[in-house]
Backbone of each chain as nested JSON, in Angstrom:
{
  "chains": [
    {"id": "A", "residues": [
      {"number": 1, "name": "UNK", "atoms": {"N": [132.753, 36.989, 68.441], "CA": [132.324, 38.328, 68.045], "C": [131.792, 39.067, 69.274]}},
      {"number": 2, "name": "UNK", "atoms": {"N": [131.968, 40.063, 69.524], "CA": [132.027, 41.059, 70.486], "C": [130.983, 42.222, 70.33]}},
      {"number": 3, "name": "UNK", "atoms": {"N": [129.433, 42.021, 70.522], "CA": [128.679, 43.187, 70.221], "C": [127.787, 43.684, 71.942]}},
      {"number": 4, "name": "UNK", "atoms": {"N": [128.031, 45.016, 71.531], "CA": [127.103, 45.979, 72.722], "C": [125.771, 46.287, 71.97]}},
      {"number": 5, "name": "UNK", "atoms": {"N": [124.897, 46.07, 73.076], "CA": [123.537, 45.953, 72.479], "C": [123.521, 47.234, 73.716]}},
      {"number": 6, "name": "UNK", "atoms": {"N": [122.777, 48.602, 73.413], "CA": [122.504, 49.658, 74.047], "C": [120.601, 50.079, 74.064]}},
      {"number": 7, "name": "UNK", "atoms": {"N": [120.239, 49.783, 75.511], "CA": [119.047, 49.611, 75.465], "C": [118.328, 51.243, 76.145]}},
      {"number": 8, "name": "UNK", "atoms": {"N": [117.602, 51.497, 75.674], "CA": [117.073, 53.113, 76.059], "C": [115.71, 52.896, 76.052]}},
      {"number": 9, "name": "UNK", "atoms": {"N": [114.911, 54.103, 76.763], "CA": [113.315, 54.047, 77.234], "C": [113.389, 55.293, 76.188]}},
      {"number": 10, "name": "UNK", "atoms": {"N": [112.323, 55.094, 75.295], "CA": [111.667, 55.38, 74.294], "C": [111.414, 56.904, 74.175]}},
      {"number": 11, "name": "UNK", "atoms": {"N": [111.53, 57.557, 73.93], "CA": [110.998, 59.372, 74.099], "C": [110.079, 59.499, 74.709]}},
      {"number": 12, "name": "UNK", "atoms": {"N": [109.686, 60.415, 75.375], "CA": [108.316, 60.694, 76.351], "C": [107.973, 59.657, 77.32]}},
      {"number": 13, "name": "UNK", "atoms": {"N": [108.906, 58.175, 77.157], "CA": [108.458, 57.404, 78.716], "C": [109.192, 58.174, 80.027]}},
      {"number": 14, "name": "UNK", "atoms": {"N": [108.504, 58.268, 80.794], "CA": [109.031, 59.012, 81.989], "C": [110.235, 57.522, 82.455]}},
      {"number": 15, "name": "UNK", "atoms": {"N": [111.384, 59.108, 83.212], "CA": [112.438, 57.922, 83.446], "C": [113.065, 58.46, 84.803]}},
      {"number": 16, "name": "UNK", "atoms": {"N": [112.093, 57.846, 85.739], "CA": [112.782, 58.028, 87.237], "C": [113.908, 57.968, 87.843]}},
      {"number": 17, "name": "UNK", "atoms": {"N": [114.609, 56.921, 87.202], "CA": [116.13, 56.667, 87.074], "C": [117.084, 58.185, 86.899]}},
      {"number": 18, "name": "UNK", "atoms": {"N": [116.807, 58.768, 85.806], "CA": [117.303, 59.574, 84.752], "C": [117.092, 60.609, 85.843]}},
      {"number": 19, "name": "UNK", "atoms": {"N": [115.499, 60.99, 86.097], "CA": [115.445, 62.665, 87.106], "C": [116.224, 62.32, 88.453]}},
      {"number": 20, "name": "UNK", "atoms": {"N": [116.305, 61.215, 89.049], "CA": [117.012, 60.95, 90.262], "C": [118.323, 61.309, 89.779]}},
      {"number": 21, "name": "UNK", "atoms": {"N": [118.956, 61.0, 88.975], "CA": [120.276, 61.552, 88.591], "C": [120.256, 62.384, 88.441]}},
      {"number": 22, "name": "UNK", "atoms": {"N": [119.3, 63.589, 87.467], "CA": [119.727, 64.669, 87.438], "C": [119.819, 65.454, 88.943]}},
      {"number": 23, "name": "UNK", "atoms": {"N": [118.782, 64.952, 89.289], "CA": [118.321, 66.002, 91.088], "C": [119.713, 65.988, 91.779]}},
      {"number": 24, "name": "UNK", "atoms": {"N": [120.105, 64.438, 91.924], "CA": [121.564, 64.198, 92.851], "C": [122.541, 65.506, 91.799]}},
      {"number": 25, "name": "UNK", "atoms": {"N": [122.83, 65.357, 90.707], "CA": [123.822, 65.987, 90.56], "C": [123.871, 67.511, 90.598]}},
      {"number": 26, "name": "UNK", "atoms": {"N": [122.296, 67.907, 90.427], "CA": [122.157, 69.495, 91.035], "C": [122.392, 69.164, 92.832]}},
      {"number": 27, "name": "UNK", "atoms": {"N": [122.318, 68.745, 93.141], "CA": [122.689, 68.634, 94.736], "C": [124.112, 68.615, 95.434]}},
      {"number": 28, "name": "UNK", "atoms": {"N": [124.573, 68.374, 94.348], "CA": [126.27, 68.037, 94.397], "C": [127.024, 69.116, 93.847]}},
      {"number": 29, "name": "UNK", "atoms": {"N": [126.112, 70.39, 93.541], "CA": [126.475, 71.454, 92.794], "C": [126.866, 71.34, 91.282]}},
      {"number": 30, "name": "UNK", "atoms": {"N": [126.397, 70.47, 90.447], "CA": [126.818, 70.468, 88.702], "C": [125.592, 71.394, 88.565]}},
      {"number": 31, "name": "UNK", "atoms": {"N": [125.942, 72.442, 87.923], "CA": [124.942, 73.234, 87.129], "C": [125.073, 73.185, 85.449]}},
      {"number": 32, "name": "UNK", "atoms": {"N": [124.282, 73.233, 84.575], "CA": [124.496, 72.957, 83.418], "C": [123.739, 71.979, 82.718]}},
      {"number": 33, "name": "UNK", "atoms": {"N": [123.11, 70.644, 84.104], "CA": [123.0, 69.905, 83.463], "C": [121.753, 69.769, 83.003]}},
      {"number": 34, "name": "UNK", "atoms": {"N": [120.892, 69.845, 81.793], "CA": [119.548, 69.805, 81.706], "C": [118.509, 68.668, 81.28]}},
      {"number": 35, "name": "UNK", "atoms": {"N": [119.224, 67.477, 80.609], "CA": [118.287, 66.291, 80.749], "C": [118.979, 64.881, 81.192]}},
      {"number": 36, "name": "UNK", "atoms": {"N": [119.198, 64.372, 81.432], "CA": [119.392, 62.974, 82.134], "C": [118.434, 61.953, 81.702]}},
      {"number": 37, "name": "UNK", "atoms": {"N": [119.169, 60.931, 81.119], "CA": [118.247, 59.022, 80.586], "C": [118.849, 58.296, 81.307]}},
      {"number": 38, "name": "UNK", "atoms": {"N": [118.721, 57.372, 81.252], "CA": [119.616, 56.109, 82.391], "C": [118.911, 54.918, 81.284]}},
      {"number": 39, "name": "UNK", "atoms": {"N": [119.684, 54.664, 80.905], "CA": [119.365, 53.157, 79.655], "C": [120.592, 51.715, 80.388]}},
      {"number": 40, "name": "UNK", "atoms": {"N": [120.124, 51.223, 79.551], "CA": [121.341, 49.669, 80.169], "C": [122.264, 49.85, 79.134]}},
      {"number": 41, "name": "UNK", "atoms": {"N": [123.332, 48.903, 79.274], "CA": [124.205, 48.894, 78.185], "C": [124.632, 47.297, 78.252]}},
      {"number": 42, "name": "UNK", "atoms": {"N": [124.69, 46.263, 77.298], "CA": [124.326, 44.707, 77.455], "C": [125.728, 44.607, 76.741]}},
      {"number": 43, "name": "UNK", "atoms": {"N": [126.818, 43.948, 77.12], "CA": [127.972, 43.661, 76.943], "C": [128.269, 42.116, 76.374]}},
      {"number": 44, "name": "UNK", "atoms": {"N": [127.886, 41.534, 75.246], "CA": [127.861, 40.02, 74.86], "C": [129.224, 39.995, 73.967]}},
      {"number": 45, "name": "UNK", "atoms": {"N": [130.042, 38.421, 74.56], "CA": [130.926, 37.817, 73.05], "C": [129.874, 36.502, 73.013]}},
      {"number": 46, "name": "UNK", "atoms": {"N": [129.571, 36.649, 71.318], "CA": [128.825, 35.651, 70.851], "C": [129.45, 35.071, 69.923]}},
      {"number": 47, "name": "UNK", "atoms": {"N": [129.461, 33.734, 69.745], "CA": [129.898, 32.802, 68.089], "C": [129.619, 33.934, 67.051]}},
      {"number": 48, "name": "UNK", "atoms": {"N": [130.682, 33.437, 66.528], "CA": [131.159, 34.045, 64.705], "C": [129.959, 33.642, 64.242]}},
      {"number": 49, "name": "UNK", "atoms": {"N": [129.267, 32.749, 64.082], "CA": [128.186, 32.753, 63.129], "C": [126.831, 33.055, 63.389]}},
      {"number": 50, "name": "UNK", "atoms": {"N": [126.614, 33.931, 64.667], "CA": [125.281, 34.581, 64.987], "C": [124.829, 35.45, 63.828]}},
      {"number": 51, "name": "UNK", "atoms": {"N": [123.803, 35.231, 63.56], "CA": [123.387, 36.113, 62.254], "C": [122.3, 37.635, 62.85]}},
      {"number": 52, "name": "UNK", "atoms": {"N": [122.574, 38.201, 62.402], "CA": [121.562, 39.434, 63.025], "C": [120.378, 39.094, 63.355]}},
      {"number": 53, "name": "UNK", "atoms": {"N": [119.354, 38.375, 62.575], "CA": [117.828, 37.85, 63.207], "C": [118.295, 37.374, 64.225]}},
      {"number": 54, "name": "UNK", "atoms": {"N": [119.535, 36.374, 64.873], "CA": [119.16, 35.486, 66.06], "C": [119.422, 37.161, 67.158]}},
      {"number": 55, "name": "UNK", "atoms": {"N": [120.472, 37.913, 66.602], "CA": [120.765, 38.938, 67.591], "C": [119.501, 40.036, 67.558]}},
      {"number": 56, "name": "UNK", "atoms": {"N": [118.633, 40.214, 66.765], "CA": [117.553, 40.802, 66.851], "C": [116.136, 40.331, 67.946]}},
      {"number": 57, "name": "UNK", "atoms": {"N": [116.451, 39.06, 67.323], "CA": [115.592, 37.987, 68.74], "C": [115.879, 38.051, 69.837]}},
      {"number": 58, "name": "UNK", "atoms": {"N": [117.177, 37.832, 70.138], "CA": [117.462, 38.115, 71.974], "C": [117.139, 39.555, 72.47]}},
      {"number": 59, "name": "UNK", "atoms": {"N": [117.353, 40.561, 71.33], "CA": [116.849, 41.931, 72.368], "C": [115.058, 41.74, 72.195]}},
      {"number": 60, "name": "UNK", "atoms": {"N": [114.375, 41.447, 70.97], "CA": [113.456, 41.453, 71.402], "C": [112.697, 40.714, 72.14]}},
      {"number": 61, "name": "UNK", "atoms": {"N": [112.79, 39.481, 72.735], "CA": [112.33, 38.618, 73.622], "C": [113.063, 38.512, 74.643]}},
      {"number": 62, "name": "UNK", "atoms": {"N": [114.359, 39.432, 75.22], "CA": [114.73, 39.22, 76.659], "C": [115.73, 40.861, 76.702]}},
      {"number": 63, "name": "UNK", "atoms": {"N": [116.322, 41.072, 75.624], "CA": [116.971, 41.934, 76.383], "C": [116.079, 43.481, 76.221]}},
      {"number": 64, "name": "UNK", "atoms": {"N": [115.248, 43.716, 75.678], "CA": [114.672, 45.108, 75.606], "C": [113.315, 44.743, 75.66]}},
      {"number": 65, "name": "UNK", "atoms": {"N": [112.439, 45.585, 76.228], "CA": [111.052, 45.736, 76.108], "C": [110.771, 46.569, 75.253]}},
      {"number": 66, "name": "UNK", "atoms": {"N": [110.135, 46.375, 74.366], "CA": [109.873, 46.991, 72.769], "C": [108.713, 48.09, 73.206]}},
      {"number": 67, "name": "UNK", "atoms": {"N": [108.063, 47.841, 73.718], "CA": [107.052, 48.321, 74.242], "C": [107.264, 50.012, 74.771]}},
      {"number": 68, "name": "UNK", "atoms": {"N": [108.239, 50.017, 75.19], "CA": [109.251, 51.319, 76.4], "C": [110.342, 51.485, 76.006]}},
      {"number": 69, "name": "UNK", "atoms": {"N": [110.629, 50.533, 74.791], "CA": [112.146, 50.338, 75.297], "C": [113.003, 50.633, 73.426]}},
      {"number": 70, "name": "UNK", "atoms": {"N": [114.162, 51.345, 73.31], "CA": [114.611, 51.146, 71.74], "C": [115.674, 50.751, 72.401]}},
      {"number": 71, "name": "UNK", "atoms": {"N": [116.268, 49.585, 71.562], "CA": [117.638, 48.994, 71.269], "C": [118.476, 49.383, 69.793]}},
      {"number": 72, "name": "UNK", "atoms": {"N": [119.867, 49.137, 70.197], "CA": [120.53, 49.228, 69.178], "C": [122.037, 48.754, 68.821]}},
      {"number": 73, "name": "UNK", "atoms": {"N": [122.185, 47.903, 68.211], "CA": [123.418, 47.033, 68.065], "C": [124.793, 47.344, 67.942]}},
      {"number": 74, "name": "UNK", "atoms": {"N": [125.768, 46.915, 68.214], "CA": [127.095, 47.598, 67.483], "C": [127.505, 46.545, 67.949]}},
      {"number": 75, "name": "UNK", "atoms": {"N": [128.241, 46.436, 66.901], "CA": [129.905, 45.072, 66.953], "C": [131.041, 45.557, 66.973]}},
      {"number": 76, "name": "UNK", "atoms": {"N": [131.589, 45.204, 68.17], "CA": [133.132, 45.963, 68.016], "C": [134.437, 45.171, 68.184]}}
    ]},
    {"id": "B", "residues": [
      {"number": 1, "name": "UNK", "atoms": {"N": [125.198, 70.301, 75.002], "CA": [126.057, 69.154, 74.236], "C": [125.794, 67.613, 74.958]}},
      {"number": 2, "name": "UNK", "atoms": {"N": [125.519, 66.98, 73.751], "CA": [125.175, 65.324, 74.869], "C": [126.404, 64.8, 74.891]}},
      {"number": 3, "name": "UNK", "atoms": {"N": [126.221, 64.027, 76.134], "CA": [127.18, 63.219, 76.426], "C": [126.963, 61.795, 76.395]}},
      {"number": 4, "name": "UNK", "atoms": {"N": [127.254, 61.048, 76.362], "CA": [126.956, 59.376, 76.294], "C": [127.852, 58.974, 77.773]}},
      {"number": 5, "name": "UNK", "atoms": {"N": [127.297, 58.59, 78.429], "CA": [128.551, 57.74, 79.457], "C": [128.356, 56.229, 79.71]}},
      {"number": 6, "name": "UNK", "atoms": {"N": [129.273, 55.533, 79.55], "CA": [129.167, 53.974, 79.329], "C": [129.897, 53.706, 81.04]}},
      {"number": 7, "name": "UNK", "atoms": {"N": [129.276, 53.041, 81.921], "CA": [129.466, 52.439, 83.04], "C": [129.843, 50.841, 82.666]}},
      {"number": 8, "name": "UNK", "atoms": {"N": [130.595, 50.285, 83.18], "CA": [130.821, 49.064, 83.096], "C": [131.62, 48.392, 84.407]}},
      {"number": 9, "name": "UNK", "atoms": {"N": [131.213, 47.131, 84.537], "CA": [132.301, 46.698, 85.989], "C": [133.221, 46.281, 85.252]}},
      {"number": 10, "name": "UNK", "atoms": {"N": [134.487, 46.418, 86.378], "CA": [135.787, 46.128, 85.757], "C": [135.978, 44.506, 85.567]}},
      {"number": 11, "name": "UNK", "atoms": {"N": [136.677, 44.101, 84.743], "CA": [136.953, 43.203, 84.399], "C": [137.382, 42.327, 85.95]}},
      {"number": 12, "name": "UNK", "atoms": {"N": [137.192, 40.769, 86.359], "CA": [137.111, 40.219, 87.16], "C": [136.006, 40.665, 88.454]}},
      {"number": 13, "name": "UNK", "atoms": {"N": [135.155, 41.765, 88.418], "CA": [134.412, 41.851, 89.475], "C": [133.159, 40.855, 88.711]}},
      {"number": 14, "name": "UNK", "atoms": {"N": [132.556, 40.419, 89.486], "CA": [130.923, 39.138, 89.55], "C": [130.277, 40.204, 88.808]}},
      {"number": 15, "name": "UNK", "atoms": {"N": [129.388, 39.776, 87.974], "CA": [128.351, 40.516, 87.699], "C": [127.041, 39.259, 87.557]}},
      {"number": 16, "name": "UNK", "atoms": {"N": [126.322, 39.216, 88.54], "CA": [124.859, 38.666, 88.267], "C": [124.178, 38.49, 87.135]}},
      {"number": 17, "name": "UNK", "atoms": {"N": [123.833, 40.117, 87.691], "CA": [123.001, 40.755, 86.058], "C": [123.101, 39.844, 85.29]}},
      {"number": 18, "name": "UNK", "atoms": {"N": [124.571, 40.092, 84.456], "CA": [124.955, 39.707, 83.463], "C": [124.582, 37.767, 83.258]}},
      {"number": 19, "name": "UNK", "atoms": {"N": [125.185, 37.15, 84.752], "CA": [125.123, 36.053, 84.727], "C": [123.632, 35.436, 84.481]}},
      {"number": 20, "name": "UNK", "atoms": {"N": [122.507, 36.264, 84.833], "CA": [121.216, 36.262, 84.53], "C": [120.95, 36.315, 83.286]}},
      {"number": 21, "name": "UNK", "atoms": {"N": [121.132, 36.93, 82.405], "CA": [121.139, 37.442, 81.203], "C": [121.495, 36.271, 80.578]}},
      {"number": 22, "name": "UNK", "atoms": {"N": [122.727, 35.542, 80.863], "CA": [123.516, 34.817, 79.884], "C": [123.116, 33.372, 80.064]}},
      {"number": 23, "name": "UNK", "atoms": {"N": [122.031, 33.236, 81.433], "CA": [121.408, 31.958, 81.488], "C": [120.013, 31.956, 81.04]}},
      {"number": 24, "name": "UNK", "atoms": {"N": [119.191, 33.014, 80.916], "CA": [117.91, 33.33, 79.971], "C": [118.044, 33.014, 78.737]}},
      {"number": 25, "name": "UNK", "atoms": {"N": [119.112, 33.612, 78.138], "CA": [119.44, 33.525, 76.752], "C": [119.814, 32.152, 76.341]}},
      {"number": 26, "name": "UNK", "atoms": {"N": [120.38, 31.162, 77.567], "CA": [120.217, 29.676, 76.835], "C": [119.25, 28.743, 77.163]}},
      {"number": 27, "name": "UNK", "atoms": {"N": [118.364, 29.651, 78.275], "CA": [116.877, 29.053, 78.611], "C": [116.044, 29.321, 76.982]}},
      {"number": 28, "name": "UNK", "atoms": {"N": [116.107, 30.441, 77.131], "CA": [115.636, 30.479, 75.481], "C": [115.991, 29.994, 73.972]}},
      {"number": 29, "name": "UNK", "atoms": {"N": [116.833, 29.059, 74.554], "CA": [117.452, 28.504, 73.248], "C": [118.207, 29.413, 72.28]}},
      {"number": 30, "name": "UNK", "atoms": {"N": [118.71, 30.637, 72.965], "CA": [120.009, 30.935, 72.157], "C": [121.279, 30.385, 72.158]}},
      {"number": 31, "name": "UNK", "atoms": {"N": [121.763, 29.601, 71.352], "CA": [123.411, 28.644, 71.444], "C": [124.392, 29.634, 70.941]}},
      {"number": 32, "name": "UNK", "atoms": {"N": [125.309, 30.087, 70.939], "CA": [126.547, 30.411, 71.103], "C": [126.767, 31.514, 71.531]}},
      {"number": 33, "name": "UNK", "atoms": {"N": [126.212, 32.03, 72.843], "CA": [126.232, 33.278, 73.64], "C": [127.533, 32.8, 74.484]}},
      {"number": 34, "name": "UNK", "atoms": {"N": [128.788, 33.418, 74.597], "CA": [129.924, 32.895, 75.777], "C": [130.12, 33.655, 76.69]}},
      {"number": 35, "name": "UNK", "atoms": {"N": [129.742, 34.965, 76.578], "CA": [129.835, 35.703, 78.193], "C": [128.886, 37.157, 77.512]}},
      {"number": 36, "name": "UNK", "atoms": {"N": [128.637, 37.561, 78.794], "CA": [127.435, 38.737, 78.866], "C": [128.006, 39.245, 80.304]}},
      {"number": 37, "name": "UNK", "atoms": {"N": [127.821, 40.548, 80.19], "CA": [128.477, 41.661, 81.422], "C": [127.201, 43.066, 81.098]}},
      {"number": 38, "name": "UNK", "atoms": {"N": [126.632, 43.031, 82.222], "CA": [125.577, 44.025, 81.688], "C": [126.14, 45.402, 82.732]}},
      {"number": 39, "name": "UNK", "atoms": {"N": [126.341, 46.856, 82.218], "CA": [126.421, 47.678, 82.517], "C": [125.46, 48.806, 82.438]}},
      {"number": 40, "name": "UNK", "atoms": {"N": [125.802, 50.057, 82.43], "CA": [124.772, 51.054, 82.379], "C": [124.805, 52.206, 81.599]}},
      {"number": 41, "name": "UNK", "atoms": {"N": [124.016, 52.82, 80.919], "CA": [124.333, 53.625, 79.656], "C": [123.737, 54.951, 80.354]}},
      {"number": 42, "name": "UNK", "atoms": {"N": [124.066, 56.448, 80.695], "CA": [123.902, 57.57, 80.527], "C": [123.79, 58.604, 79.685]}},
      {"number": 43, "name": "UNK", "atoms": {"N": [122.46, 59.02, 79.502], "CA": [122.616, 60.121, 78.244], "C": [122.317, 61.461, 78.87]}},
      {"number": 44, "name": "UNK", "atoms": {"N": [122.922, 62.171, 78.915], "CA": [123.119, 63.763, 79.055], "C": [123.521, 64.83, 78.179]}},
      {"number": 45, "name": "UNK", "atoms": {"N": [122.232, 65.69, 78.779], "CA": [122.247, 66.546, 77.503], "C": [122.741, 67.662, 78.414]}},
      {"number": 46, "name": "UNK", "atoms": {"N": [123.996, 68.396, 78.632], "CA": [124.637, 69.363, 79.404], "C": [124.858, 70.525, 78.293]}},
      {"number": 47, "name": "UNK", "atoms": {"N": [125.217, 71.952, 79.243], "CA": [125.438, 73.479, 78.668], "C": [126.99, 72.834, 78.017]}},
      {"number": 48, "name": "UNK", "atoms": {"N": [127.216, 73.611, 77.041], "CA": [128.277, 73.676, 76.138], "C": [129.604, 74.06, 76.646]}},
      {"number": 49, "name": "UNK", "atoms": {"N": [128.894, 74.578, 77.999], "CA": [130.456, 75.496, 78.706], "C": [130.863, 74.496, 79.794]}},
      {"number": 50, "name": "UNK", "atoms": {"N": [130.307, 73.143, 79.964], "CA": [130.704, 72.146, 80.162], "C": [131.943, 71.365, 80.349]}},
      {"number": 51, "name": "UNK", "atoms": {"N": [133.226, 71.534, 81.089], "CA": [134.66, 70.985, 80.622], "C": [135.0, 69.476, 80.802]}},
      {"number": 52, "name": "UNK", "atoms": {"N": [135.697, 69.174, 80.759], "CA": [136.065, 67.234, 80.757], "C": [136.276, 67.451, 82.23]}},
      {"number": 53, "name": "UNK", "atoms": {"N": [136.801, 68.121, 83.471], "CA": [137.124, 68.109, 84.336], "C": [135.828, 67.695, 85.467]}},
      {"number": 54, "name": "UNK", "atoms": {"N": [135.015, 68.601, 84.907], "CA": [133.486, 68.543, 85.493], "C": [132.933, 67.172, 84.908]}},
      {"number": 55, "name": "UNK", "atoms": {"N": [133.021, 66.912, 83.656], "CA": [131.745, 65.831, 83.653], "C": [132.83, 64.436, 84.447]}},
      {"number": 56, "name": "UNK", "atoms": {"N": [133.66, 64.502, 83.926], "CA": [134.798, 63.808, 84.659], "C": [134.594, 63.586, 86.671]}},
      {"number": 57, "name": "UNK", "atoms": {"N": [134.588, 64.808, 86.996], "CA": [133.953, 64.472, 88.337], "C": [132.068, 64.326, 88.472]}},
      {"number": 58, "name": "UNK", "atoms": {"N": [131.832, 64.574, 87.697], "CA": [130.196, 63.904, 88.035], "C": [130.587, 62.527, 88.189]}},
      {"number": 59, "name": "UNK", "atoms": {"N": [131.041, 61.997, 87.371], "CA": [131.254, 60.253, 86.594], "C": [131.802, 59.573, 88.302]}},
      {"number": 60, "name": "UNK", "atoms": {"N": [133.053, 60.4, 88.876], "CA": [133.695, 60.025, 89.995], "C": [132.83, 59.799, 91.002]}},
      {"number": 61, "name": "UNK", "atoms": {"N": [132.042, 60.983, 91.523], "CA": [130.952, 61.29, 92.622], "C": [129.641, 60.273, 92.644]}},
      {"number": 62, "name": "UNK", "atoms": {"N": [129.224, 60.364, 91.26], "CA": [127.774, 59.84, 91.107], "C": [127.489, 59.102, 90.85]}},
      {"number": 63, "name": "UNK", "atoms": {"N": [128.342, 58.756, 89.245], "CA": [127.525, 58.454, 88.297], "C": [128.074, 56.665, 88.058]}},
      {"number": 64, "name": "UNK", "atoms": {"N": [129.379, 56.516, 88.356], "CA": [130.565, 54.973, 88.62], "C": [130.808, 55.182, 90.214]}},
      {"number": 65, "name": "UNK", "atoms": {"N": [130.935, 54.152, 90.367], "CA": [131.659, 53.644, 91.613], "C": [133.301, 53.147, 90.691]}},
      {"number": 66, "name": "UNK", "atoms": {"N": [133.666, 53.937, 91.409], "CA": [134.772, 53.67, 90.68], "C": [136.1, 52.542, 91.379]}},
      {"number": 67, "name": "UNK", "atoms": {"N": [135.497, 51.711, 92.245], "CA": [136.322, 50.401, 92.95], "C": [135.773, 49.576, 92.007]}},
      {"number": 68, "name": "UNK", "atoms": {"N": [134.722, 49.57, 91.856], "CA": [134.025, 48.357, 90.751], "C": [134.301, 48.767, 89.721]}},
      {"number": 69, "name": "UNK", "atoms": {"N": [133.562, 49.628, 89.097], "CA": [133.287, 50.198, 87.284], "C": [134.336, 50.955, 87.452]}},
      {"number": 70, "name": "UNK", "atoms": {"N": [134.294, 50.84, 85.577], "CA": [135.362, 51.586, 84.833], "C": [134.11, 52.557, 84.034]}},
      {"number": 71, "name": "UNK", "atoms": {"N": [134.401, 54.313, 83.631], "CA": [133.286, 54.532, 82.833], "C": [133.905, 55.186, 81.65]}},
      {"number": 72, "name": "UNK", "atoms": {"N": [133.557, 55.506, 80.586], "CA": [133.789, 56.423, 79.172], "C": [132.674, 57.193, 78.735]}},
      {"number": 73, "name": "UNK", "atoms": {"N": [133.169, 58.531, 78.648], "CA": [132.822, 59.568, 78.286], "C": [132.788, 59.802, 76.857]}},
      {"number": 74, "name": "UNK", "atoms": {"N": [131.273, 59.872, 76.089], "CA": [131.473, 60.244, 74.217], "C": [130.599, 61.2, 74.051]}},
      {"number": 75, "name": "UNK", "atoms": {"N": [131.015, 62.514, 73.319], "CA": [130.044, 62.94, 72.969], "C": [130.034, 62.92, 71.909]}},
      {"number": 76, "name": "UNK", "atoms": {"N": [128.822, 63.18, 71.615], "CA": [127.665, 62.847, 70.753], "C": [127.128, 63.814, 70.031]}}
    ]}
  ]
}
């Protein structure tokens, strides 16, 4: 089974990542662009019989910081 | 209009990251994880008058290396 786990910093955490991108791409002449995030994107094939709690467990104890951080699953 | 952009390395380039990821996860006693490839997720919120040509060359310039990564464009 084939799921993307998409990890993002939470609303209102400041995201240095994100304004460094936007700045470069006003620098490069893109106008238009007005907010910029920079999140991970976690690419797993796992066994057929992973059940959502075990896939809920790995983002919350390694792949996302709950704290800063929202995750969100998809199987494709 | 947001955009979503999914960065990923192309298939056969090393990815660490990932290889990090996929040895945590059986340090932690997750069993049937078989491969992990960690990439990078972009969220942009751009003007409407925005064309595929432009965000298309941000993606080229900035945002992928495009010898390594492959990226996709969704909006949202």
């Amino acid at each position: 089974m084939k799921l993307r786990i998409f990890v993002t910093l939470k609303p209102g955490v400041l995201d240095p990542q994100g304004r460094a991108i936007h700045h470069a791409l006003g620098g490069l002449g893109f106008a238009g662009v007005e907010d910029v995030r920079a999140g991970k994107l976690i690419e797993m094939e796992v066994a057929d019989a992973t059940d959502d709690a075990q896939i809920d467990a790995m983002c919350r104890q390694l792949l996302a910081n709950t704290v800063i951080e929202n995750y969100r699953v998809e199987r494709a």
